[in-house]
N, C-alpha and C positions, 0 to 999 in steps of 0.2 A: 613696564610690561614684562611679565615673566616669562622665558621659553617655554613650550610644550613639546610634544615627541616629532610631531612635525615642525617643528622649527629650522629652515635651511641652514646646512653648514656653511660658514663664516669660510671660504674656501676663496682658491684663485681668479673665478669668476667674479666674486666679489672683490676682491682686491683693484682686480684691470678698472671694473667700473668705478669706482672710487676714486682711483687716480686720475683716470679722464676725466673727470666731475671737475677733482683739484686742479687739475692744470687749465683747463677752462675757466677757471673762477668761479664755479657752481658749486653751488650749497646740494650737496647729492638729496633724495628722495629715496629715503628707505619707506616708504610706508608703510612706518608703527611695528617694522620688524623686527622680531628680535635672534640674531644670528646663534647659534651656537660655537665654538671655538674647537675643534676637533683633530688639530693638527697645528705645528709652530710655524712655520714655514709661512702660512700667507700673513701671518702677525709681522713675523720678519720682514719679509717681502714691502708691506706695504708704510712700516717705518722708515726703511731705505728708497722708497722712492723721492724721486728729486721735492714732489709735490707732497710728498708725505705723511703719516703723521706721528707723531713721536710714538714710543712705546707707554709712555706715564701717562698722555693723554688717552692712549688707549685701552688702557685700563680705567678710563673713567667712562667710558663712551657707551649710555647708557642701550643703544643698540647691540652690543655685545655681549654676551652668555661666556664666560673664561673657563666654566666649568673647572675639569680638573686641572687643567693648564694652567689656574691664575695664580700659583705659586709660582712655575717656570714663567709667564709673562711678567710680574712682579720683578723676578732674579735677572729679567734680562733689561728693565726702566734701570736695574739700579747699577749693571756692568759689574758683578765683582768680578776679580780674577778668578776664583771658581767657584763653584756651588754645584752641592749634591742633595736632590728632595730627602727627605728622611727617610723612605721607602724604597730610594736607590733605583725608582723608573726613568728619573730626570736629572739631568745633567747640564752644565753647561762651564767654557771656561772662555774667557775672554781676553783683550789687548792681550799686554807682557806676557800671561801666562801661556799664550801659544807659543809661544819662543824657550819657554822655560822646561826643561825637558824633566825635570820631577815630578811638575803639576801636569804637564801633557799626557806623561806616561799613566797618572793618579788616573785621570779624564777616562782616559780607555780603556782602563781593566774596569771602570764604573760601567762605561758604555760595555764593555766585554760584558759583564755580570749581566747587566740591564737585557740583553739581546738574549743570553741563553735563559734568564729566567721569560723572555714574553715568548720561549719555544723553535727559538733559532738555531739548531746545531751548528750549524758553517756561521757564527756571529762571529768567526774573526775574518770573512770576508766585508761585514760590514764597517768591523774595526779598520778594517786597511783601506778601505774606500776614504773613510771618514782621515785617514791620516793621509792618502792622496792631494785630497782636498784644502787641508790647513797648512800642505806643507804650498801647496798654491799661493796661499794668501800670504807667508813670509816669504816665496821666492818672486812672486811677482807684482803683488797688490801697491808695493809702496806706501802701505800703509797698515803695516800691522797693527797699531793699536788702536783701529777702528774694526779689528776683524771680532767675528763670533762662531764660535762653534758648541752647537748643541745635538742633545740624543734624548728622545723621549719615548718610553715601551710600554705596551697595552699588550694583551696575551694578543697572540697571535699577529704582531702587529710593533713595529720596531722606524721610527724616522728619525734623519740625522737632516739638519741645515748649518752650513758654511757660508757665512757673508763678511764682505770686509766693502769700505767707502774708498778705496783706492783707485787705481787708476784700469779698471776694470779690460775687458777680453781686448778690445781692437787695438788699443793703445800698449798693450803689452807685448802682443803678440807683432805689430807691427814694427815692433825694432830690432828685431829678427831681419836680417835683407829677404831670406827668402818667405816671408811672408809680408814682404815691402805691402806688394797688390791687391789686399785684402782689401775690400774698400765701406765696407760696413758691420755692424755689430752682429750681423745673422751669420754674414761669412763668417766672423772669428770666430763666433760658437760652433759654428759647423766644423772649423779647423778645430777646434781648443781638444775634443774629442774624440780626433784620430790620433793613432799612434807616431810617437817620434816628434809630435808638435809644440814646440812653447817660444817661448821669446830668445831664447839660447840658439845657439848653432847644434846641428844634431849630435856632432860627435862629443856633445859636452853631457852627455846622458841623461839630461833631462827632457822630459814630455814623455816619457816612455808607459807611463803606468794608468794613465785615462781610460783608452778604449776597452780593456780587456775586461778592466772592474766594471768599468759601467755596462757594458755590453752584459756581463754576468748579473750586475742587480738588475737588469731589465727583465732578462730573461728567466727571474725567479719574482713575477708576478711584480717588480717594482715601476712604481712613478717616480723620474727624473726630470727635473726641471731646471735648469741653467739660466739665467738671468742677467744683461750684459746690456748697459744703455738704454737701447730703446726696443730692444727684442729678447723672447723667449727661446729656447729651443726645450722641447720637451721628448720624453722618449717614456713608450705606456707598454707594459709588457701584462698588462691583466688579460689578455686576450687572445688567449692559448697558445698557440708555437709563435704568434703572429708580433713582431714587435714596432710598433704604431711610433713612426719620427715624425715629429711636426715643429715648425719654425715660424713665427707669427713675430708682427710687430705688436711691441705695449708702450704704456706709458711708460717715460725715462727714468732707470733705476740709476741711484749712484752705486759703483766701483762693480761687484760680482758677489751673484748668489749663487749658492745649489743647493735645492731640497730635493730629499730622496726620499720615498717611503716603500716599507716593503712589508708585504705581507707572508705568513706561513704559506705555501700553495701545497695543492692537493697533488702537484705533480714529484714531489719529494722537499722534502723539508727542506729548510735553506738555512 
């Protein structure tokens, strides 16, 4: 079946249901839908889930529409250390190469480029969000060569996702003494987020750079999503001065995500 204009986006609501489906043992029930692919983040998302399904198989899964994305889902089945679309909207670099500060540096002037061409002015705020983020996954994940970091830009319109299979928010953040008491995956994403917070003691000067960036992409029209175990925390800033937190249990991811997307907003460029 082909997509048409109405064809639902292939989005996070799909994803959660899909994983409940898998973790139950149920064969899901798309009825003859055909998803469009509109953003990476839930592609990502629902690879990393414990119940999940790979990225190669997902590109075969005749219920999904990859549209412009199925170069970037393609680059992410195959892991290289880095890859950039020919067009220079997409990016992505992988394992070693987050450690590797050539290929890193390459990564962000692509992402740097990619952002001020989809109309971003302040795109080196979303450069340093995005480097916030990977520098997470080598200091805390235990697992950097399962991490990824990508950037994908459409005019007006600019998303970055950070995922690594490590030892994700609670268990990191719990050997920290003063974050012993955490006792579930929603706390630590609630902590992960405030200033001063990470698996270090404070005066070692990490955890310092979360709240501010993120509080800033929220507040220029962005969707943040954090992903940790068995829960989301998400933060919606489309909705004028008003910035929307919500924290829900899902089905169990491995290690830690964050997708972010942000749009140009009419209340000054970003």
């Amino acid at each position: 079946m082909q997509p048409d204009l109405l064809s639902p986006p292939f989005d996070y609501s799909v994803v959660d249901g899909l994983g409940r489906a898998h973790q139950r043992g149920i064969v899901p029930r798309l009825d003859g839908k055909v998803f469009r692919a509109r953003a990476a983040g839930p592609a990502v998302e629902l690879a990393n889930l414990e119940a999940g399904i790979d990225l190669q198989s997902l590109g075969e899964r005749t219920w999904l529409d990859r549209g412009s994305l199925q170069p970037l889902l393609s680059a992410l089945a195959a892991k290289p250390r880095q890859w950039l679309a020919p067009d220079g909207r997409r990016g992505l670099v992988t394992g070693a190469g987050l450690e590797q500060e050539e290929t890193l540096t390459s990564f962000k002037i692509d992402a740097h480029k990619a952002a001020l061409t989809a109309g971003f002015e302040n795109a080196a705020l979303l450069v340093a969000a995005m480097g916030e983020l990977i520098g997470n996954v080598i200091d805390h994940s235990e697992a950097v060569g399962s991490g990824t970091a990508l950037f994908s830009a459409e005019a007006g319109r600019f998303e970055f996702v950070i995922a690594d299979a490590g030892i994700g928010a609670l268990r990191s953040l719990t050997r920290n003494p003063d974050h012993a008491g955490l006792g579930d995956e929603a706390a630590a994403l609630e902590a992960m987020v405030e200033a001063g917070v990470s698996r270090f003691a404070r005066d070692t000067g990490h955890g310092n750079g979360f709240r501010p960036i993120f509080e800033k992409l929220a507040d220029m029209t962005g969707q943040l999503r954090f992903r940790s175990g068995d829960y989301a925390l998400t933060l919606d800033g489309r909705f004028g001065d008003h910035i929307a937190r919500q924290v829900s249990q899902k089905p169990r991811l491995n290690g830690l995500l964050a997708a972010v997307s942000c749009s140009v907003s009419n209340r000054g460029r970003i």
